[in-house]
C-alpha positions in Angstrom: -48.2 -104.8 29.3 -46.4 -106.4 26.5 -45.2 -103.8 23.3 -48.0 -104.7 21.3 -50.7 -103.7 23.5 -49.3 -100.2 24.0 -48.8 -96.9 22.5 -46.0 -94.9 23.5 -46.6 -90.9 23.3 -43.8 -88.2 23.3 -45.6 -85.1 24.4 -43.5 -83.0 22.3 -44.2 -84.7 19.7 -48.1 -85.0 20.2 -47.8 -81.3 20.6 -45.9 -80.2 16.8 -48.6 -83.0 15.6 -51.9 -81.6 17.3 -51.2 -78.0 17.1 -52.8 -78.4 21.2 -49.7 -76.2 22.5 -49.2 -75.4 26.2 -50.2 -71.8 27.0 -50.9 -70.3 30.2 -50.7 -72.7 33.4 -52.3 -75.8 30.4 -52.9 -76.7 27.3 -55.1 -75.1 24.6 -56.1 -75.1 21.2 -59.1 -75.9 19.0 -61.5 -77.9 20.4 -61.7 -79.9 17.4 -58.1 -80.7 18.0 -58.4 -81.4 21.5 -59.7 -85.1 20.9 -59.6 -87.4 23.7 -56.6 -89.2 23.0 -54.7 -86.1 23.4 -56.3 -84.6 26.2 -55.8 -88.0 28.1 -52.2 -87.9 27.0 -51.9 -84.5 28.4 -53.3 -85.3 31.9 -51.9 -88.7 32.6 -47.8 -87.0 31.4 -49.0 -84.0 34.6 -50.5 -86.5 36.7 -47.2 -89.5 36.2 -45.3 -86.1 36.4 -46.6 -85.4 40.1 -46.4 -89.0 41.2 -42.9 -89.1 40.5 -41.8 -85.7 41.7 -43.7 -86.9 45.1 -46.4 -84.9 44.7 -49.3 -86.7 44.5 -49.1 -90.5 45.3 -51.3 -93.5 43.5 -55.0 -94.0 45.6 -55.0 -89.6 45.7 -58.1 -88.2 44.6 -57.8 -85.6 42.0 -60.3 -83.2 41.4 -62.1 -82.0 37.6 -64.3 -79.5 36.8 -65.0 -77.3 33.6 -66.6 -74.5 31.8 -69.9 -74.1 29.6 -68.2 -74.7 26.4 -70.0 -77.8 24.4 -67.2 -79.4 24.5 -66.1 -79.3 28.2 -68.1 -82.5 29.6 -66.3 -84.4 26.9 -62.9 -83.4 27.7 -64.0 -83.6 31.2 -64.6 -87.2 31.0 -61.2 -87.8 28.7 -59.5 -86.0 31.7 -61.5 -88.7 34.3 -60.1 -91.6 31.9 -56.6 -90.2 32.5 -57.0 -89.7 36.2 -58.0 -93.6 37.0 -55.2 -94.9 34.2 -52.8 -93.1 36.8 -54.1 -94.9 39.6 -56.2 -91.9 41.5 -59.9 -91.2 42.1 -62.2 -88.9 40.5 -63.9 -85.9 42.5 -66.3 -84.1 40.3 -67.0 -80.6 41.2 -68.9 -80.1 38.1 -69.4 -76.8 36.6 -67.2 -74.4 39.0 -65.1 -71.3 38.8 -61.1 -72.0 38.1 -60.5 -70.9 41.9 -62.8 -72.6 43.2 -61.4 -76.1 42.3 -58.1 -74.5 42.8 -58.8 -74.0 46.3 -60.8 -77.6 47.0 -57.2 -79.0 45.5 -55.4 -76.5 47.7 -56.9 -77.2 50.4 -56.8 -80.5 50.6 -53.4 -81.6 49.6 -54.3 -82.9 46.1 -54.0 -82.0 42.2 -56.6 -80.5 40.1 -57.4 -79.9 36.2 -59.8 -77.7 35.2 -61.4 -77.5 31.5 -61.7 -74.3 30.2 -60.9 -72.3 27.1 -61.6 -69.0 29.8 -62.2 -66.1 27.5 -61.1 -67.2 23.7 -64.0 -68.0 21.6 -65.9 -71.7 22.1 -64.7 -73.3 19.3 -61.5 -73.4 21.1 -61.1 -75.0 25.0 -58.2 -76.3 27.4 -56.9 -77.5 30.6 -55.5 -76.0 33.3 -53.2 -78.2 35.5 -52.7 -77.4 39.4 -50.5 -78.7 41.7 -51.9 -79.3 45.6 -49.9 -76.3 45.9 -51.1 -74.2 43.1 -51.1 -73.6 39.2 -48.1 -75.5 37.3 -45.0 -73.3 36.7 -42.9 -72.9 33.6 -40.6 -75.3 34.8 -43.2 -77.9 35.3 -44.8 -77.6 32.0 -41.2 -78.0 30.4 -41.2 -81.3 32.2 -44.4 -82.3 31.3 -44.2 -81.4 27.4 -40.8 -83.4 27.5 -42.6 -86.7 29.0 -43.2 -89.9 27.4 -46.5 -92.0 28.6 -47.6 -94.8 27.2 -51.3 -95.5 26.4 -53.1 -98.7 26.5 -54.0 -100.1 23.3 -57.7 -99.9 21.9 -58.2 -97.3 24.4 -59.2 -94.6 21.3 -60.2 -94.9 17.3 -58.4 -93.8 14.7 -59.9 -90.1 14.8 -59.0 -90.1 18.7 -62.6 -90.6 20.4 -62.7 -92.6 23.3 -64.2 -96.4 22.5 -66.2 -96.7 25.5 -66.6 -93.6 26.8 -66.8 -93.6 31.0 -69.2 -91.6 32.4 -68.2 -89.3 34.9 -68.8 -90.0 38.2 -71.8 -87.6 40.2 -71.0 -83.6 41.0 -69.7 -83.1 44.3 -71.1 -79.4 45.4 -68.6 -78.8 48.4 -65.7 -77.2 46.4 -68.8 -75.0 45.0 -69.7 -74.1 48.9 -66.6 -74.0 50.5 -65.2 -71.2 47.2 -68.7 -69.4 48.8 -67.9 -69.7 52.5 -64.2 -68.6 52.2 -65.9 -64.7 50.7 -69.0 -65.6 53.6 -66.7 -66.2 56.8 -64.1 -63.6 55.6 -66.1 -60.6 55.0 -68.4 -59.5 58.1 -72.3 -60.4 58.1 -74.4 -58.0 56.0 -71.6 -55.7 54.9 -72.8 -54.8 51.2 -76.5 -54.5 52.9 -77.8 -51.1 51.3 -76.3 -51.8 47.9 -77.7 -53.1 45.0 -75.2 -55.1 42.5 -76.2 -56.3 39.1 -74.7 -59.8 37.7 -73.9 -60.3 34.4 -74.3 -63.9 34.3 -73.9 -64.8 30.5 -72.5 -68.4 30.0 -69.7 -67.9 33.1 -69.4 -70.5 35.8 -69.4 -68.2 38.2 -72.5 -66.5 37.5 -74.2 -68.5 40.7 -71.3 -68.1 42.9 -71.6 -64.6 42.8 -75.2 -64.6 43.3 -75.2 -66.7 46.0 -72.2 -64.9 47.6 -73.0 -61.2 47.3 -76.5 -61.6 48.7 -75.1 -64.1 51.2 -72.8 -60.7 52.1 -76.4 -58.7 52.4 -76.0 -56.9 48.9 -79.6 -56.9 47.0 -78.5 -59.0 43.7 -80.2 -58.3 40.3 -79.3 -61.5 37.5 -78.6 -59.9 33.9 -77.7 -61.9 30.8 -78.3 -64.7 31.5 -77.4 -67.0 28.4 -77.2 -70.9 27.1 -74.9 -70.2 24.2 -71.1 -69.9 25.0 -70.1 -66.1 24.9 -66.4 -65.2 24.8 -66.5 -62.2 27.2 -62.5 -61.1 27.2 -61.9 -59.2 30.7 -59.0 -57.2 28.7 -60.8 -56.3 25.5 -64.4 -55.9 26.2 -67.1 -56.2 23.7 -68.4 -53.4 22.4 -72.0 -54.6 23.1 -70.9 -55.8 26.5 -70.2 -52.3 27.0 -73.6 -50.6 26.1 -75.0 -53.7 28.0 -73.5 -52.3 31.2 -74.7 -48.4 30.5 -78.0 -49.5 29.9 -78.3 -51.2 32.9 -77.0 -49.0 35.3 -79.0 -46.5 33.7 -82.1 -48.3 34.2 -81.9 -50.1 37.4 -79.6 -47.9 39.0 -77.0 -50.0 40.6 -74.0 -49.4 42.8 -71.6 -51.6 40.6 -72.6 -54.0 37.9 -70.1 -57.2 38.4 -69.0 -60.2 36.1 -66.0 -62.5 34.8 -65.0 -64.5 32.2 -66.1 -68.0 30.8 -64.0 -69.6 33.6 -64.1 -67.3 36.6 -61.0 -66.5 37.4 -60.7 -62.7 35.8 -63.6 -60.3 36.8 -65.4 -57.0 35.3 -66.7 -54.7 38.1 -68.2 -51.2 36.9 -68.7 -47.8 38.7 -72.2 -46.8 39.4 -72.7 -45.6 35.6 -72.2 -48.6 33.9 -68.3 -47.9 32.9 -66.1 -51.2 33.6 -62.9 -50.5 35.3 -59.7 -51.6 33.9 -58.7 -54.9 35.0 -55.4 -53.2 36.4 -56.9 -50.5 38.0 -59.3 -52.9 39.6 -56.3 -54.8 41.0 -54.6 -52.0 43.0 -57.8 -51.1 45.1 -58.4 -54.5 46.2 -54.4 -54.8 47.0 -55.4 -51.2 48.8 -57.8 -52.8 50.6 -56.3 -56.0 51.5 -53.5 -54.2 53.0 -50.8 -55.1 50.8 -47.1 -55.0 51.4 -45.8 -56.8 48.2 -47.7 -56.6 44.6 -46.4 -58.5 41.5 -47.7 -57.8 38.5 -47.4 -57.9 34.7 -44.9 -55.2 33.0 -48.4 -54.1 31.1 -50.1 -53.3 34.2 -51.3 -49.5 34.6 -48.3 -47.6 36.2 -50.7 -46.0 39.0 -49.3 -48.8 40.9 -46.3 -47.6 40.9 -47.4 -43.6 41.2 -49.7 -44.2 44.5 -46.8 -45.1 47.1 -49.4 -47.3 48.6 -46.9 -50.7 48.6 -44.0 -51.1 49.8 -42.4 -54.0 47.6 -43.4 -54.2 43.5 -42.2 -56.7 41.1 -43.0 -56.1 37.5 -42.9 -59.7 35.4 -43.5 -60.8 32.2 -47.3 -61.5 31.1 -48.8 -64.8 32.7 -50.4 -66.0 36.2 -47.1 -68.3 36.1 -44.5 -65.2 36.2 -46.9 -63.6 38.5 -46.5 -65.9 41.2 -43.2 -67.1 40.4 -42.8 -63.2 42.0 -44.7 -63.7 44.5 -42.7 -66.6 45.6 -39.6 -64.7 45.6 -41.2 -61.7 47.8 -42.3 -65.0 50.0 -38.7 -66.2 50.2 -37.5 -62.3 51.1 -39.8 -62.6 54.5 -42.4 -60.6 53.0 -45.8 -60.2 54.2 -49.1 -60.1 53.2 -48.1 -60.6 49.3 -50.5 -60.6 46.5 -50.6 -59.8 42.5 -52.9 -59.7 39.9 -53.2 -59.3 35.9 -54.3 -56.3 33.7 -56.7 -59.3 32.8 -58.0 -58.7 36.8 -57.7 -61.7 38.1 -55.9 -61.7 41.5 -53.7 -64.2 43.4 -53.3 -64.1 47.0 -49.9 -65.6 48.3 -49.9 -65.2 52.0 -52.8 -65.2 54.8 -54.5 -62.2 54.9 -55.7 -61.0 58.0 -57.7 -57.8 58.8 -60.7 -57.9 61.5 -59.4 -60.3 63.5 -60.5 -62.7 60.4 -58.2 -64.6 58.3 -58.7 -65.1 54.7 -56.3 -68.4 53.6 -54.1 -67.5 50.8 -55.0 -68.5 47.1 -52.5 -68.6 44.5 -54.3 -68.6 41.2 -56.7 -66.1 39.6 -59.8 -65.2 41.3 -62.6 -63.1 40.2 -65.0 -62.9 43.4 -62.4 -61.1 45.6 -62.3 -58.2 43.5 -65.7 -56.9 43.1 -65.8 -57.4 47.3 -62.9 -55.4 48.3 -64.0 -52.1 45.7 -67.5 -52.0 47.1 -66.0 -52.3 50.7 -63.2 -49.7 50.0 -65.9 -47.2 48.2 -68.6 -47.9 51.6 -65.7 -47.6 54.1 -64.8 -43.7 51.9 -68.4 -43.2 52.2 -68.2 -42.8 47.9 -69.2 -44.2 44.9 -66.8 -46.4 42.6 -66.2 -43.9 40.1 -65.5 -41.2 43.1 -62.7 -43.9 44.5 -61.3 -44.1 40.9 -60.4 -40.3 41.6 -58.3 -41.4 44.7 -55.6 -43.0 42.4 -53.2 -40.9 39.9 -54.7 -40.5 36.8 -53.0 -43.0 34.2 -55.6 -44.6 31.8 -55.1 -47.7 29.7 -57.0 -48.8 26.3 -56.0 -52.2 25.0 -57.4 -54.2 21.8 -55.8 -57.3 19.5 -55.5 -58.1 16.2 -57.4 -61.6 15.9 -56.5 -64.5 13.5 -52.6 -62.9 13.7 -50.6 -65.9 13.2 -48.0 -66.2 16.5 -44.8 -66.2 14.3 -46.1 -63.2 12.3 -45.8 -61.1 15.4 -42.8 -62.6 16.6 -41.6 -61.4 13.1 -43.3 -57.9 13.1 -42.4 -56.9 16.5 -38.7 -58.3 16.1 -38.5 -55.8 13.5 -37.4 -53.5 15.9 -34.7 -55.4 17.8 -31.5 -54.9 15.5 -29.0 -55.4 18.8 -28.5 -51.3 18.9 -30.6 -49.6 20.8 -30.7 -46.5 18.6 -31.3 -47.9 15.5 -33.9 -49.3 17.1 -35.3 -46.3 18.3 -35.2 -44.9 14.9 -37.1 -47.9 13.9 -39.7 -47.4 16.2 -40.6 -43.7 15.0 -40.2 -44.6 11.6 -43.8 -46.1 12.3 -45.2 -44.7 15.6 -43.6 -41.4 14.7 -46.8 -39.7 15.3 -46.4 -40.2 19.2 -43.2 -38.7 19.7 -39.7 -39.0 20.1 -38.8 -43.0 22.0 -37.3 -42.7 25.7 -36.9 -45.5 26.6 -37.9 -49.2 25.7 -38.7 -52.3 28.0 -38.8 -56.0 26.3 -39.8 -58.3 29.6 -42.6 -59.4 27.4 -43.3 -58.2 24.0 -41.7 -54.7 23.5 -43.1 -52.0 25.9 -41.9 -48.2 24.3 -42.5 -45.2 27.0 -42.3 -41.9 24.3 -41.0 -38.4 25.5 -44.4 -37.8 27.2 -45.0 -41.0 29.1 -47.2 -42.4 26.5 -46.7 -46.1 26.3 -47.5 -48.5 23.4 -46.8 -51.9 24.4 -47.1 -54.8 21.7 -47.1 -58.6 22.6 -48.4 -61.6 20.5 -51.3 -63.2 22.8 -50.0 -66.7 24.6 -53.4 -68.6 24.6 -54.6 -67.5 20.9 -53.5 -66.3 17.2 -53.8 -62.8 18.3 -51.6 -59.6 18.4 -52.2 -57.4 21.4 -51.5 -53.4 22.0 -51.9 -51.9 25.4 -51.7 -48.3 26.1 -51.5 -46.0 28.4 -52.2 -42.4 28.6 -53.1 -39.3 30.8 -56.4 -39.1 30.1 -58.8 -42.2 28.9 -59.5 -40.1 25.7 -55.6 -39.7 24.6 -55.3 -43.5 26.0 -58.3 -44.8 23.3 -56.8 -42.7 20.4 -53.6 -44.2 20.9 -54.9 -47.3 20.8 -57.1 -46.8 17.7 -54.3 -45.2 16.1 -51.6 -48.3 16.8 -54.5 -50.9 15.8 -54.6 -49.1 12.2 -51.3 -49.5 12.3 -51.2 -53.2 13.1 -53.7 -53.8 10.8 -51.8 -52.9 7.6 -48.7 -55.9 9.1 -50.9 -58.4 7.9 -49.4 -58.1 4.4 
């Protein structure tokens, strides 16, 4: 290719230019922004990445699927452009859960991308890049964002659409059936026969899977919500009508859990028997229970019950992100560790080892998944002979409330919550109940991600600006849900007033 007939493409720079940054495990910003020059870019700099690092080789197939969002089958097929231009073939799985082409890529020794904004509102979208051996790591993505590709000329106008588009080539459903059949050969014929599960299908890609799984498990299923228009359903800050959705229904059809996930799949909401979703958090440490655990990483923000149960033997707190998550994981690999697993206050869980139990196997995953959650609390609450909210009573009693600040500029809570890092620790503290005075004297502060303050009491008001969006988020934590909400209300009124 001579000079002329090229463009050559410094990711970095792309990146300062687009305002399409990298966030969690890919990159994501406004769809409007996420033209298909860039999102080619983006894929061909991880796909030339792999090839040279050995992981992939030219003549691979490389699989693509995506969300609901409107704009998903065109980045799809920007993505496909990317993948032939590298010399690889394109396997469609079409619509799909985030695990579920995870684990076709996985499984089969090749690299996947998946486009999805997951929870953040559809005017926004992204990919997700996967190794054969699992999500991208920090240190790939600083590779990645620091290659240079070069771009055929002519390829894309001068507003960055594709000139001839290429359709994509036909769905393949068997990374659809074999995400089903890993849940169907794990868990024992007609276990969940005798309860009744309601789906909240809204615009999720996983709204099918779980149908077809949980009844394929003997459950009787019940489709709720169904819906053609994108909604944003956030695992970690529910919608209030989301939440009055759920009450209504398990007060009308009287299920034994109502179950759903996000836009993408990968981080579930399972509620008790009345309708009340269980923290994401709290959610993770019965199916680690169940699973028969030995090692759990998980986020600093994740509910300290973890912690309080002396149900695991190893547990690694991390920074915020799946990437930190099983960066953890790996090291608890590396220390001979079995059966490992983590998960996110978000609720998605990541399987690192095997896991057997029954004499059956279930092969690791390492990425978020939704599906296994929802399974394992049903089967712990039928093997106690209880409801959900009855298990929920098994654990200690630390609640969590979060919320977030939307349209909060990143560097704006950078700036705010570095407020209260002077270099000495008691000024700092003094800093801190100058404005959360109301909670109590500080003990004792934590800044893995954000800045985590445990008061006098064990309160705990954790701020952190959001990785995937403009947002500023507060979790907290309490002894009862009440005290946990009102501290959360409280700190949100607080935040509020930073704006200026």
């Amino acid at each position: 290719m001579s000079e002329q007939s090229v463009e050559t493409i410094h990711i970095a720079n792309l990146m300062a230019q687009s305002g399409v940054k990298f966030g969690t495990s890919g990159a994501r910003g406004l769809a409007a922004d996420m033209t298909d020059r860039i999102c080619y870019a983006y894929s061909l700099a991880f796909l030339r990445y792999l090839i040279g690092i050995g992981d992939i080789k030219v003549g691979d197939q490389v699989a693509i699927a995506g969300d609901y969002r409107p704009s998903s089958p065109r980045i799809m097929a920007a993505v496909a452009m990317a993948v032939r231009a590298a010399g690889c073939e394109v396997f469609n799985g079409g619509f799909i859960p985030t695990p579920a082409i995870a684990l076709h890529g996985i499984s089969r020794g090749i690299a996947s991308l998946m486009v999805t904004g997951s929870h953040i509102p559809d005017d926004r979208n992204g990919i997700k890049f996967n190794k054969p051996g699992g999500e991208i790591l920090k240190q790939d993505e600083q590779a990645i964002t620091a290659a240079v590709v070069e771009i055929a000329a002519g390829l894309f106008d001068a507003q960055g659409n594709a000139v001839t588009p290429v359709p994509l080539t036909e769905v393949d459903g068997s990374a659809y059936q074999a995400y089903v059949r890993r849940y169907l050969d794990f868990f024992a014929a007609d276990c969940l026969a005798g309860l009744r599960v309601g789906v909240y299908q809204h615009s999720s890609v996983a709204r099918d899977v779980f149908m077809d799984i949980f009844s394929g498990l003997g459950a009787e299923v019940v489709a709720l919500g169904r819906s053609d228009a994108f909604i944003p359903v956030d695992t970690e800050a529910v919608r209030p009508e989301d939440v009055a959705l759920a009450k209504q229904w398990a007060s009308e059809q009287h299920f034994d859990c109502i179950i759903s996930a996000d836009g993408d799949g990968d981080r579930p909401l399972v509620s008790d028997e009345n309708g009340n979703w269980l923290r994401g958090d709290v959610a993770g440490i019965l199916c680690a229970r169940y699973l028969g655990a030995a090692a759990v990483a998980t986020p600093v923000s994740s509910n300290s019950a973890l912690e309080k149960c002396g149900w695991f033997g190893r547990i690694d707190r991390t920074r915020i992100g799946s990437p930190f998550v099983i960066a953890a994981m790996q090291q608890a690999l590396a220390a001979a560790q079995d059966k490992v697993v983590g998960y996110e206050a978000n609720g998605g869980f990541l399987i690192a080892s095997d896991i057997s139990l029954a004499d059956k196997v279930l092969p690791a995953l390492p990425t978020r998944d939704a599906a296994i959650v929802p399974l394992t609390i049903l089967m712990l609450a039928k093997q106690a002979g209880c409801s959900i909210a009855t298990l929920l009573q098994q654990l200690p009693q630390r609640y969590s409330s979060s919320d977030r600040l939307k349209a909060f500029p990143t560097e704006l809570s950078q700036q705010r919550i570095g407020s209260f890092n002077c270099g000495d620790i008691e000024q700092d503290k003094q800093a801190i109940e100058a404005v959360f005075g109301q909670f109590g004297s500080v003990k004792s502060l934590d800044r893995t991600d954000g800045l985590r303050i445990t008061f006098g009491n064990d309160e705990v008001v954790h701020l952190r600006p959001s990785g995937n969006a403009p947002e500023l988020r507060c979790y907290n934590e309490a002894a009862s849900e009440a005290r946990a909400q009102q501290l959360n209300a409280a700190c949100m009124k607080i935040m509020a007033g930073w704006r200026d």
